[in-house]
N, C-alpha and C positions, 0 to 999 in steps of 0.2 A: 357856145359851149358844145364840145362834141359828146356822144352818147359812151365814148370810153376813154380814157387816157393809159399813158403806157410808164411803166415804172423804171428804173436805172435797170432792173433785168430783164427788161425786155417783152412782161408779162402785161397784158392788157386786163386795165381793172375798171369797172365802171364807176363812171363821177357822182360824187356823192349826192348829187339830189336822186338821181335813179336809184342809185343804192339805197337809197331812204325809202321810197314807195315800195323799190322788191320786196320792204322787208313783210313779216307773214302781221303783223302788225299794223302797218301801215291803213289798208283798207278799212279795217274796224276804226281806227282812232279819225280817219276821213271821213267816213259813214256817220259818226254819232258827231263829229263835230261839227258837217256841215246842218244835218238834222239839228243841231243845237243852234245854231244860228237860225235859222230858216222859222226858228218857232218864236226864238225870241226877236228877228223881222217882224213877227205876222204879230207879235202882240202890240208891239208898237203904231203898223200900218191899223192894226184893228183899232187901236183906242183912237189914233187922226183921222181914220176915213169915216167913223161912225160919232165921231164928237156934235156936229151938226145936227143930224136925223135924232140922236141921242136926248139932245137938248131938249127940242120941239116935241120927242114925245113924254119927258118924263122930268125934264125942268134941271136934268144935270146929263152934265158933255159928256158922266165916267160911264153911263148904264150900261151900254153895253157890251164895253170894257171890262166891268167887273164881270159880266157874266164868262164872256171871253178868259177873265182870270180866273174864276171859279172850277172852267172846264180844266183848266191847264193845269190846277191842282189835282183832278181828279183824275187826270191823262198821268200825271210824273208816278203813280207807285203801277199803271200799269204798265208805264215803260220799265220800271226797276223791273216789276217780275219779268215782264220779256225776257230784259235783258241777264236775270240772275237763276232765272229757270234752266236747266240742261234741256236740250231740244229735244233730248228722247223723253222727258217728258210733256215738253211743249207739242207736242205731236200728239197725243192724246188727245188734246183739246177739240183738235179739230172737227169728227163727228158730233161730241156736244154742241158745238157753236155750230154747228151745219144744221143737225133740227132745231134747234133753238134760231136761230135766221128764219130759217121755212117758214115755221109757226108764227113769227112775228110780221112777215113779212104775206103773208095771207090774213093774217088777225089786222093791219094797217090799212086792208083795204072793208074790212065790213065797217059800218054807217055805227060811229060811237065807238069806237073805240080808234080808228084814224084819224088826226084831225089836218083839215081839208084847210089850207090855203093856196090861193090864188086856182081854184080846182085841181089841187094834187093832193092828193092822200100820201103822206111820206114821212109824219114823225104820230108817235105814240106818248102821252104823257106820263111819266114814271117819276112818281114822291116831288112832282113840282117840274122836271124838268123834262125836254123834250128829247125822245130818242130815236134815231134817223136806222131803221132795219138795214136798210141797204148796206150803210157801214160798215155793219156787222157781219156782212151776206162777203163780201170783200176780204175777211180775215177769215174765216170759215172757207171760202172754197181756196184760198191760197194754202190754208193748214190739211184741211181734210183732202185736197188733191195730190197734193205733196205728200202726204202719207201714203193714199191710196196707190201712186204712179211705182213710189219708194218698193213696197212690200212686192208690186208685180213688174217689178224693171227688167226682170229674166226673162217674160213672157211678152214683153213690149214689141217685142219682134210679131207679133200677132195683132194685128187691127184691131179685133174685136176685145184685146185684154186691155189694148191702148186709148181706145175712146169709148167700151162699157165698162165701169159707168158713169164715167165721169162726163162726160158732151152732155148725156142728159140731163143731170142736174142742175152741171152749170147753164144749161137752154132754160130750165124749169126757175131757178133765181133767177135769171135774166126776165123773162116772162113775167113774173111775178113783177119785177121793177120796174118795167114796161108800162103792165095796168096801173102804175101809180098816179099818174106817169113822169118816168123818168130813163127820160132817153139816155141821155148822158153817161151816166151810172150802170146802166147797161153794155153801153160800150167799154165802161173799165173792165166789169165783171168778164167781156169777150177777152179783152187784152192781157186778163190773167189766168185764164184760159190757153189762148194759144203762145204766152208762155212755158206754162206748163207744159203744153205738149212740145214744143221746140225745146228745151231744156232734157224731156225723155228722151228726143230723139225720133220726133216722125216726122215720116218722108214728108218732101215739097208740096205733092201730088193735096196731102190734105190741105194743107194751108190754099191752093189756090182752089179747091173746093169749098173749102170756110169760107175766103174774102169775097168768092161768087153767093156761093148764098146768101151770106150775111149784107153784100149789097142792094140785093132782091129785095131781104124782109124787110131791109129800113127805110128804103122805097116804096116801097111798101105802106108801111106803118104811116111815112111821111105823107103820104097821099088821103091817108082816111081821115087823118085830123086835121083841120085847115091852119092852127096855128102852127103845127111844124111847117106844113107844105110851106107855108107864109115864110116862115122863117130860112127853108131852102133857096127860094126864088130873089128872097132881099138879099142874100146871104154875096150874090154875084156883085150887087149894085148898089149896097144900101141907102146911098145918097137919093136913090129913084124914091124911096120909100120911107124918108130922114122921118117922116112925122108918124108913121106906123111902124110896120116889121121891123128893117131898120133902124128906128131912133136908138133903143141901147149901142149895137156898134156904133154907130154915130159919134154918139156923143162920150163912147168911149175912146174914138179916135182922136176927138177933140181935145179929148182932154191929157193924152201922151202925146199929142203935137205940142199942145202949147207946154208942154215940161222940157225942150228941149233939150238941150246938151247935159245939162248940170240942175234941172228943175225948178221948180221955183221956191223952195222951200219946205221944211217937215212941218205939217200943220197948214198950210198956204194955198192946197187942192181950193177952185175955185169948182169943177164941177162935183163934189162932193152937197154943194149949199142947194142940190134939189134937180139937180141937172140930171146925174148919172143913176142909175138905176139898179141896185145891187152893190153899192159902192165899196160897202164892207164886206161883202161876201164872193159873187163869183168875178163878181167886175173890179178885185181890188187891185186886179194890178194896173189896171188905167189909174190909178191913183199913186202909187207908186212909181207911175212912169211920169205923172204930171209934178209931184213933187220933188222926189229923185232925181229925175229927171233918163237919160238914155244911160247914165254910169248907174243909177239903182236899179235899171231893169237890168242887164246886163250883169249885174249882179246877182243878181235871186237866179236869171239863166245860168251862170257859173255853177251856183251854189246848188241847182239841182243836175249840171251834167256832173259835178265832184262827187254828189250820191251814188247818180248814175253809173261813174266809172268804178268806185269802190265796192259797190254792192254785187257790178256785177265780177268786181275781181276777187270777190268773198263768193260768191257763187263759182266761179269757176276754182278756188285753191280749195273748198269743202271736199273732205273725203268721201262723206257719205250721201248715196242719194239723195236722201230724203233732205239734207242739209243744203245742197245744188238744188233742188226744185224751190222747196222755200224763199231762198236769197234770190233768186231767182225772179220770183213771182210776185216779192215783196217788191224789189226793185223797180221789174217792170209797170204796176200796179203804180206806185208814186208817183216816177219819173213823166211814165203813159200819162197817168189823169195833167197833170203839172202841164205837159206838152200840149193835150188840148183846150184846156184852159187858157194859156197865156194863146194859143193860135186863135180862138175861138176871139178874144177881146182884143188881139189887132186883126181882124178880118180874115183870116188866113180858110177860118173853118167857121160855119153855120154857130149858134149860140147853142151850147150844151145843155147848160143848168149843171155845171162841175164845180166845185170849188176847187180852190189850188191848194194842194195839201201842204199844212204846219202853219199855212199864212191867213185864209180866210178866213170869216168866222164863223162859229160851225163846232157846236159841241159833241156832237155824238165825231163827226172829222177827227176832229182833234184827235180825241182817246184814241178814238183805234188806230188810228196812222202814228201817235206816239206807241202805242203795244207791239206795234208792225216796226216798227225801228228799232223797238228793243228786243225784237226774234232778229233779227236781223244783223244787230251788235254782237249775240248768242253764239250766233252761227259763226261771225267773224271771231271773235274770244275761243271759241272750242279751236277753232280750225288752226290759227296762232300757236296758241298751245302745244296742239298734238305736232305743229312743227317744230317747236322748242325742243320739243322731248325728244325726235327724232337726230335732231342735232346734237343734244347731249349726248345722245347712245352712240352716234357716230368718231 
């Protein structure tokens, strides 16, 4: 099918499926549908990949399903406000939820008030249930950045109005999730970062000064702790190292081989029964690829480059700064973690500790990447709009 066709007058009209994406609609109604799928994937891959471990710890398949569905309720009215909030007052938000991250995200690391599994310090208990700061740290610098880039985008032409004071902060979160530690996580928090700043508009020169330095510190960091460095050196060969560093990819390799073409069935994961390690959380899409098979992974790939392309074409038709940095930021923030994620569990990239966002399981995840969807709906919905209107006036 050609990208135009030509009418009895001679005038060239574009074929109707492009005409359907140009429209100012289009992007928002891709953006929250693919998000809408993507979450109810992940509830389903949640309740099969975690039915086994489920069992064993608490004598029924649904435990940690229900909790999973517990979050998901708690996540839908913060996606309505997102999504039914006007962004000029969703923008406010953002220095709240920036000290409010800070404070929690320093309060997660003193002795008693963090609680410390597998030696991370990374969720906080709140009325029964566990709350992940980083999450939070993630919707706070994309809001609070995005405002601050917004109000000084006249002055952007200036270095110092363009990265003080935003580099610091987001250095100073990043830091903060570091000592938890949580590598991973820190690298979203960089990639929404230099979002932001590529969406304002700064020269090249900084970016190849971030990705030098940034390769330093993490070489860095990776060299002082022995189970990262572990994790970089298996990361080339892990078959060298199948019974230590290695065995997670391993046996997450194993377990998207043997899903071949068409999978083996929903329910039917065979490395779920004690094999794979994280099965319901960062490691679910080896589970997905072994049930599914290569058509369900390929799938969820789709379903987050259709985000990816909507979000960023809700970012790019937004009138207003602060509207383009956010969509922006949200975008690349999803799409980013989602990429190293699924890289990270076929070998491509060192093991993170990411979840893949809408899918994994992951309560504090959840909420805010559904809140983050529905600013992100907002942006697309206003932006719609204000072209409607302009057409009518026309």
């Amino acid at each position: 099918m050609t990208a135009t066709t030509v009418t009895a007058r001679g005038t060239a009209t574009r074929s109707r499926p492009l005409a359907a994406l140009a429209r100012p609609s289009a992007a928002y109604h891709l953006a929250l549908g693919s998000g809408a799928l993507l979450v109810l994937l992940g509830l389903i891959m949640v309740l099969s990949a975690s039915s086994v471990s489920s069992y064993a710890a608490s004598g029924s398949s649904f435990s940690v399903f229900q909790k999973q569905a517990q979050w998901f309720a708690l996540g839908l009215p913060g996606f309505v406000l997102g999504l039914r909030l006007p962004t000029r007052h969703t923008r406010r938000l953002g220095y709240p939820l920036l000290l409010v991250s800070i404070v929690l995200l320093a309060a997660v690391l003193a002795p008693g008030v963090g609680r410390n599994v597998y030696g991370a310090r990374r969720w906080i208990a709140v009325g029964g249930y566990q709350l992940q700061p980083s999450e939070l740290a993630k919707v706070a610098l994309v809001l609070a950045g995005a405002d601050l880039l917004a109000r000084k985008h006249k002055r952007l032409g200036e270095m110092r109005h363009l990265l003080i004071p935003l580099v610091p902060v987001a250095v100073l979160l990043a830091l903060l999730v570091i000592a938890e530690p949580d590598m991973g996580t820190s690298v979203v928090l960089v990639v929404i970062l230099l979002t932001l700043l590529a969406v304002a508009g700064a020269p090249a020169r900084i970016f190849a000064g971030t990705f030098g330095g940034l390769a330093a510190g993490f070489g860095l960091l990776a060299a002082v702790e022995p189970y990262r460095l572990a994790r970089l050196t298996s990361f080339a060969n892990p078959f060298s190292a199948a019974s230590a560093a290695g065995y997670q990819t391993v046996q997450g390799l194993y377990a998207i081989a043997s899903g071949g073409w068409w999978g083996l069935g929903l329910g039917a994961s065979r490395a779920k029964w004690g094999y794979l390690p994280n099965q319901y959380t960062d490691y679910i899409f080896a589970v997905i690829g072994e049930e599914l098979g290569l058509l369900g992974g390929l799938m969820v790939i789709a379903l987050f480059a259709v985000l990816g392309y909507s979000g960023f074409r809700i970012a790019q038709q937004a009138r207003e700064p602060f509207q383009q940095l956010v969509a922006g930021g949200i975008t690349a923030w999803i799409v980013g973690q989602a990429l190293i994620n699924m890289c990270a569990v076929v070998g491509l990239l060192p093991v993170t500790g990411v979840p893949l966002p809408f899918v994994s399981f992951g309560g504090s995840s959840l909420v805010f990447t559904m809140f983050a969807l529905g600013v992100l709906g907002a942006v697309g919905r206003e932006t719609a709009g204000h072209q409607r209107r302009r057409r009518v006036k026309r």
